[in-house]
C-alpha positions, 0 to 999 in steps of 0.5 A, a space after each residue: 475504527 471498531 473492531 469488527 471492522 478492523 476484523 473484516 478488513 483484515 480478513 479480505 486482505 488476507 483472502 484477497 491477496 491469496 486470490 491475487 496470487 492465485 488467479 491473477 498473472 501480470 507479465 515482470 510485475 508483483 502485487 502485493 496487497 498492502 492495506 485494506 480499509 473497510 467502511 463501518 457499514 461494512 459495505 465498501 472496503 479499499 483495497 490499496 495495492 503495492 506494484 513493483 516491477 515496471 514503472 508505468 504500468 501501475 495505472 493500467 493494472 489498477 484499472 484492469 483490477 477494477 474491470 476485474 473486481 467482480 470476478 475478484 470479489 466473487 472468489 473472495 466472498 466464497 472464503 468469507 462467510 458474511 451477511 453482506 459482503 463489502 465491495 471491494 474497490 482498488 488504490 495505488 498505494 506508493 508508500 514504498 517507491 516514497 520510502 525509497 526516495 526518502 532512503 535515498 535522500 537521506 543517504 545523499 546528505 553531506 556527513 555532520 559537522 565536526 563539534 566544536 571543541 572545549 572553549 571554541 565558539 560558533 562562528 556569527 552569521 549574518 546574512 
């Protein structure tokens, strides 16, 4: 990835989180914008969304942000000046509640063998 591109998806997230703050509400939920990718052309950029609050609704939000993305984009575009402003389109992005998981399995793990002591041999296994 160049580094314009890394320069504009870097730019719209940081804008597009503040207009998510700003102008968009949903009842015991948080957004939280995670990453956003932009295409080299510049023309389309994904913006992956991280949801904490109710489990279920995640679905329904990205779908109401996508019904919304013209209102979102427009406010966006007004803070960045550019030729051609990207279209904006959103993901779920669950990589926390899978670094959950992970954290909790990891945590339910039986604790390490005890080592084997000086001239003590590991048992054979046959199976």
């Amino acid at each position: 990835m160049s580094q314009r591109v890394q320069r504009v998806s870097e730019l719209v997230k940081r804008e597009l989180s503040m207009v998510l703050e700003r102008h968009y509400r949903f009842d015991g939920v948080v957004l939280t914008v995670h990453d956003v990718e932009a295409t080299p052309d510049l023309k389309q950029c994904f913006a992956y969304i991280g949801i904490i609050g109710k489990a279920g609704q995640e679905q329904a939000i990205i779908e109401k942000l996508g019904k919304e993305r013209g209102s979102i984009q427009r406010e966006v575009h007004k803070r960045i000046v550019m030729k051609n402003s990207p279209q904006i389109f959103f993901r779920l992005d669950q990589s926390i509640e899978r670094g959950v998981r992970i954290l909790n399995a990891i945590d339910n793990l039986p604790p390490p063998a005890a080592p084997l002591a000086e001239g003590e041999v590991e048992p054979d296994f046959v199976g």
